[in-house]
C-alpha positions in Angstrom: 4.3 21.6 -5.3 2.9 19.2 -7.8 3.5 15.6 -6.9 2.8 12.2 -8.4 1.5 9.7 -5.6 2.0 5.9 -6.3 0.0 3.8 -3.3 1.0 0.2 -2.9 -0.1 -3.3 -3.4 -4.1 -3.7 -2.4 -3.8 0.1 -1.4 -5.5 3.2 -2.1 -4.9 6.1 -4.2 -6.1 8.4 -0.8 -3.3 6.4 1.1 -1.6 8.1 4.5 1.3 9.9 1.8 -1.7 11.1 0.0 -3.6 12.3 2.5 -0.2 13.9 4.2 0.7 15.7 0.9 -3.0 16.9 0.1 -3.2 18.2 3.6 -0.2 20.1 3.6 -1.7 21.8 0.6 0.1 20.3 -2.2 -1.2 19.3 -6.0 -1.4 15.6 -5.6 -1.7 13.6 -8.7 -2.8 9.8 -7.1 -3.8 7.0 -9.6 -5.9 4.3 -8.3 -3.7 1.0 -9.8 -5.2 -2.7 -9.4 -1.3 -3.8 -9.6 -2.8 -7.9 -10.5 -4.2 -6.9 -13.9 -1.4 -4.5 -15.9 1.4 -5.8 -16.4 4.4 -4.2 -14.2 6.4 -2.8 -17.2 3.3 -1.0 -18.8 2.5 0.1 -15.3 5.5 1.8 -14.9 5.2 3.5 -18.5 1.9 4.6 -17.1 3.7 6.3 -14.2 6.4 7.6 -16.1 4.0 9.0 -18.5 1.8 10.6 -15.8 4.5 12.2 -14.1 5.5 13.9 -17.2 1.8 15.1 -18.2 0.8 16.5 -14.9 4.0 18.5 -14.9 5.1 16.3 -11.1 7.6 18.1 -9.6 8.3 14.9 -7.3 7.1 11.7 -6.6 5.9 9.7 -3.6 5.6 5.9 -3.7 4.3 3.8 -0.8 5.4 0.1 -0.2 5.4 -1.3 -4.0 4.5 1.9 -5.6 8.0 2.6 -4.1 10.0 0.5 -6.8 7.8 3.0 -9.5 8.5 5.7 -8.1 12.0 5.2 -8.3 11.8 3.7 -12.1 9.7 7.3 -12.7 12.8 9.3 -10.7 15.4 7.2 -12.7 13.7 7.8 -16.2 12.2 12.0 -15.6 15.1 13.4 -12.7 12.6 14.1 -10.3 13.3 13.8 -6.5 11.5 11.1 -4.4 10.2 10.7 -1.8 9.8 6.3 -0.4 7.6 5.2 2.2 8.4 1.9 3.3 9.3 0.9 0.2 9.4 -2.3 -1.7 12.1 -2.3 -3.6 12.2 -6.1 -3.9 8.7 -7.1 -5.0 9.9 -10.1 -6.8 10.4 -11.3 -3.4 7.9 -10.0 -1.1 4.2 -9.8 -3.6 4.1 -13.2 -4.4 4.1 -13.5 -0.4 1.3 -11.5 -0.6 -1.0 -13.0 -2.9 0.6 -11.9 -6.0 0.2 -14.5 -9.0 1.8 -13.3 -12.0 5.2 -13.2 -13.7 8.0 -11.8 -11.5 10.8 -11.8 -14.4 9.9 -8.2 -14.7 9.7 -7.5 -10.9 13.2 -8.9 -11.2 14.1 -6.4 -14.6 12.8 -3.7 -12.5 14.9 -4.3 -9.4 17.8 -4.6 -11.4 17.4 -0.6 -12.8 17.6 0.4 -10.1 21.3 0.8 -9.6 20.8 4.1 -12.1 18.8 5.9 -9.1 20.3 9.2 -8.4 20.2 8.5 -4.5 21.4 12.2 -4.0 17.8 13.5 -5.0 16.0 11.0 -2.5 14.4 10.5 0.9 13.0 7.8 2.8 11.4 7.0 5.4 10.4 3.1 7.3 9.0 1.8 10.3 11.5 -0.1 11.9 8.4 -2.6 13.0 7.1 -3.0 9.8 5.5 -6.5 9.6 5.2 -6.9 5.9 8.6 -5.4 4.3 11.5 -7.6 5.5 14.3 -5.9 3.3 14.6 -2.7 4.6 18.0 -3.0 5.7 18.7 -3.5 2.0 17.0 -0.1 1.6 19.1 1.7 4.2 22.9 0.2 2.6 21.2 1.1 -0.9 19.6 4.8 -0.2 22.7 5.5 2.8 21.6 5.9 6.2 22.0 9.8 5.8 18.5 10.0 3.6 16.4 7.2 5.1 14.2 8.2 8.5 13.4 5.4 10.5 10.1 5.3 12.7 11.3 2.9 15.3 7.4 1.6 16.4 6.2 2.5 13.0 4.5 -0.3 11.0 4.5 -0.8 7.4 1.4 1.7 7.1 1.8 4.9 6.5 -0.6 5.9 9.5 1.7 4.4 12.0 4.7 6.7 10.5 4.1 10.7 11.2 4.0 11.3 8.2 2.6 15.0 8.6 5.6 15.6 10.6 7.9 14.3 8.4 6.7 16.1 5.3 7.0 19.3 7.6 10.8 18.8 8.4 11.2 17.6 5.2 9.7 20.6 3.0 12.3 22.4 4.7 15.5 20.7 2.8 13.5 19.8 -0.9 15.2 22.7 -2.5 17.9 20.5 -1.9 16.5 17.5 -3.4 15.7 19.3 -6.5 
């Protein structure tokens, strides 16, 4: 399957969904993004504009490439796939270090009520230390298509994610 992989804030293009997908011997399309110098709305053009040109057939976004994943599932159909995501980055990048405008964070967040949620999966680590919102995420997504790692952290290492792409491959052609 061809998928479009969107790491998160300060991550890595080669992040734990990356390495998960590649090893399970998918095409994985993973942009390295330095999220403090584009600004978010171009960013998620970007994304939306990759997915289409590398002919994704889903896409993955970890933490804060979470909220562009779901932008890129809202604007091309595709299902998606969120690990620990970051739906409200407004709130939680400037936390981290994150300096510019958050108007748009806020512009994105507010799209979101377009996701079709019956094309999606999640999953989160019920320990995660940096993303304090996931009970949003669970009321928003529905219990029924969010996984929850109880020890996991908000890495993707700490989540199984091998595992969880292996039960999950199972039930795409639902998703799609």
């Amino acid at each position: 399957m061809k998928i479009l992989n969107i790491h998160g804030y300060k991550g890595t293009h080669e992040n734990a969904a990356f390495k998960a997908l590649d090893g399970r011997g998918h095409i994985v399309t993973s942009p390295q993004t330095d999220y403090d110098t584009v600004e978010p709305l171009l960013l998620s053009e970007g994304f939306i504009k990759t997915a289409k040109d590398t002919q994704a057939e889903m896409v993955v976004g970890t933490s804060y490439g979470g909220l562009f994943a779901a932008l890129v599932s809202i604007e091309t159909g595709l299902p998606a796939l969120f690990v620990n995501p970051c739906f409200m980055a407004f709130y939680h990048l400037p936390l981290l270090g994150y300096t510019g405008d958050i108007q748009p964070l806020m512009e994105m967040f507010g799209r979101l009520t377009a996701l079709d949620r019956e094309h999606i999966r999640c999953i989160i680590g019920g320990s995660d230390e940096i993303v304090t919102t996931h009970d949003f995420t669970r009321r928003f997504l529905g219990e029924e298509r969010v996984t929850v790692i109880p020890d996991g952290l908000h890495s993707g290492e700490t989540l199984g994610l091998p595992q969880y792409l292996c039960e999950l491959e199972k039930t795409w052609e639902l998703m799609v």
